[in-house]
C-alpha positions, 0 to 999 in steps of 0.5 A, a space after each residue: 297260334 289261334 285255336 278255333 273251334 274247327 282245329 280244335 275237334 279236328 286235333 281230337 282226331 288224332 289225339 283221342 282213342 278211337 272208342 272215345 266220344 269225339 266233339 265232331 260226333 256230338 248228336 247236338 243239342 235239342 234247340 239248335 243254336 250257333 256254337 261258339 268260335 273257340 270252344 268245342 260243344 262240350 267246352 261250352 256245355 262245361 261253362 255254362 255248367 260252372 256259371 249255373 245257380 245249382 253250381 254255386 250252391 253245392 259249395 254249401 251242401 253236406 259231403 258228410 260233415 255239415 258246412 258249418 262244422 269246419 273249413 276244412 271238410 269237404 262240400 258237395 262243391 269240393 267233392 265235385 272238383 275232386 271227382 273232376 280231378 281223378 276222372 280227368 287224369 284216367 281219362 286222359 290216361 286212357 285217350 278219351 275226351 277230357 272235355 266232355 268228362 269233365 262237364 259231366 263230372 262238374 254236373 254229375 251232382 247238380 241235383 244234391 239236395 241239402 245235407 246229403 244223401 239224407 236229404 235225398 232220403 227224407 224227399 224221396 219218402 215225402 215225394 213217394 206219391 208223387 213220382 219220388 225223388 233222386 238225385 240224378 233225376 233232379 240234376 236233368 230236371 234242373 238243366 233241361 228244365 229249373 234253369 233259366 237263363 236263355 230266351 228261347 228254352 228251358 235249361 241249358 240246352 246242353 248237349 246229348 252226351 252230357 245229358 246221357 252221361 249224368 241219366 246213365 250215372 250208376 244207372 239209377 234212373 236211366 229210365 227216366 231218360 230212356 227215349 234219348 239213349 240206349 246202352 252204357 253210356 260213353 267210356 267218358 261217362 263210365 270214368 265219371 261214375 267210378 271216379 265218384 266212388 274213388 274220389 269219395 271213399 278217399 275224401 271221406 276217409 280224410 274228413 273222418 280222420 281230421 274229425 277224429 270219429 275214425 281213429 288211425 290205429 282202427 284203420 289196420 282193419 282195412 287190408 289195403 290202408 295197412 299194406 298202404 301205411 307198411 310201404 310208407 313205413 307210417 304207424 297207424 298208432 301214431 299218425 300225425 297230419 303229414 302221415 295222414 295226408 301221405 296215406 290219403 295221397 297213396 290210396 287215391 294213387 292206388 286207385 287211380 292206377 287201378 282204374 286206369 290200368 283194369 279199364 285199358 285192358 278191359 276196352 283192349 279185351 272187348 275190342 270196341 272201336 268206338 264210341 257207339 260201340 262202348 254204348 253197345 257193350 253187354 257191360 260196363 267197361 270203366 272198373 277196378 281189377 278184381 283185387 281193387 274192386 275188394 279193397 275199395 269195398 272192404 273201405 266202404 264198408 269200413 266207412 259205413 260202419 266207423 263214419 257214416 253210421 258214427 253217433 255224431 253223424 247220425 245225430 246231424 242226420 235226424 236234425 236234417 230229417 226234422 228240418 226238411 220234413 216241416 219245411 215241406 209239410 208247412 209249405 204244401 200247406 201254406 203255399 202263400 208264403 213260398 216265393 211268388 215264382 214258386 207258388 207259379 209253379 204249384 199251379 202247374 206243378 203241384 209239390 214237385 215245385 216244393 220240392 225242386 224248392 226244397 232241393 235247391 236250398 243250401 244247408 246254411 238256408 234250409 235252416 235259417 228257413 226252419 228258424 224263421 217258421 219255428 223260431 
């Protein structure tokens, strides 16, 4: 049987929930063009998204451990799949449009640059007069603008609602893309932003175990992991790697219900029928219930205080700090040596270009980058 795009966001009628965003009511795309013959708008926004520069350089920049510290931590790239993963199972638990969750989970951190959210840090401080930088303004600057792949625009020309879900992530920098959109933002974009801080908390916890800066037996300070390891019957004082693993996948389980369950009744208790009327909402309905709202925190503070504030992790930090610091005072100085398309763009741009030039780096090619001017 042949699926073309007509069927296709016709099946969405009957299969989506009527508050979920539907391809047919799509606000479209501000360059009009033909939309393919078997993909919805927002399957085609998902692809071109994943054939993306910005994309493929995610795979080599910091989650929290650096690349080159082991295979086995996580990337920017492989925390974007994982928030793909949890998002689309609530989403497609609770009706909504898988589609368009996860084109916007897959770009939701585009805009990274390298070494994490240090690296966002120190460019905000260098860019502090010139507007500042953040991650989620830079993702819609790189997909309406950086990108350049099509003759007649800039960017990817993708669709309102993708857009509108990444301006509306963690509501940031909404303000940035305010003439475009009023309200929440779409159910589907709401999933996105709390799948993020599941899928985080839980990987983080896992990559600080497998490091060995976190110590199991310290994990018994988090009232939900103690509870989580009695009903496995796993010791916190002997938790070898499958024990580890069946913790991890315990706690992304908890959280995942939760969400699921606390989001349904919150959109059963509002009453809202459709998409615009999510938008329209006086709050945000994707959440955990009250009880997984404090475990999750109670977890984040932990990791704040045993991970992410750990000596060794605070050591790669100041590293990066140093590294894009020079970088950009040496290149605003000397633009002559930046790449000719870039010095272009100074021009016009001044040092928002090396900025965006910066920001798309990887770890691995900011370094050899330092290396090269500070051998």
């Amino acid at each position: 049987m042949l699926s073309d795009r007509e069927r296709l966001i016709a099946l969405e009628e009957g299969r989506l929930a009527p508050y979920a965003q539907k391809a047919r009511d799509t606000r479209g795309r501000a360059h009009p063009e033909p939309e393919s013959r078997y993909r919805t708008p927002y399957q085609k926004d998902r692809d071109r998204i994943l054939h993306t520069t910005a994309f493929r350089r995610l795979e080599y920049k910091t989650q929290v451990f650096p690349n080159w510290a082991g295979d086995y931590y996580r990337t920017r790239l492989t925390h974007t799949l994982e928030v793909v993963q949890v998002a689309r199972s609530i989403a497609r638990a609770l009706g909504l449009n898988e589609d368009l969750t996860e084109a916007i989970a897959l770009s939701h951190d585009l805009g990274h640059p390298p070494f994490g959210h240090t690296g966002e840090k120190v460019l905000d401080e260098l860019m502090r007069e010139e507007g500042g930088f953040e991650h989620n303004a830079q993702a819609l600057r790189i997909l309406t603008h950086l990108e350049e792949r099509y003759p007649g625009f800039r960017g990817l020309n993708l669709t309102y609602e993708v857009l509108e879900g990444i301006a509306t992530h963690e509501t940031a920098y909404a303000p940035t893309f305010k003439p475009l959109y009023e309200g929440q933002g779409t159910l589907e974009a709401q999933v996105v932003d709390l799948s993020d801080a599941i899928a985080y908390a839980a990987h983080d916890l896992d990559d600080g175990l497998r490091s060995g800066l976190l110590r199991p037996e310290d994990l018994g300070e988090v009232p939900l992991l103690k509870a989580l390891a009695l009903e496995e019957g796993l010791s916190l004082f002997s938790l070898n790697e499958l024990g580890r693993r069946v913790l991890i996948r315990q706690l992304l389980g908890y959280l995942i219900t939760d969400a699921t369950e606390a989001t349904h009744k919150k959109v059963e208790e509002s009453g809202v029928q459709s998409a615009e009327a999510v938008r329209r909402h006086p709050e945000r309905l994707a959440g955990l219930s009250p009880e997984g709202e404090k475990a999750l925190g109670e977890l984040k503070a932990f990791l704040m205080e045993r991970l992410y504030r750990h000596p060794r992790v605070l050591e790669e930090r100041r590293k990066a700090e140093i590294v894009l610091t020079e970088l950009f005072h040496t290149y605003a100085r000397y633009p002559e040596i930046l790449p000719k398309e870039v010095q272009a763009r100074m021009e016009a741009e001044g040092l928002r270009a090396v900025c965006d030039y910066l920001a798309g780096m990887t770890d691995r090619y900011a370094l050899e980058a330092y290396r090269r001017l500070y051998p």
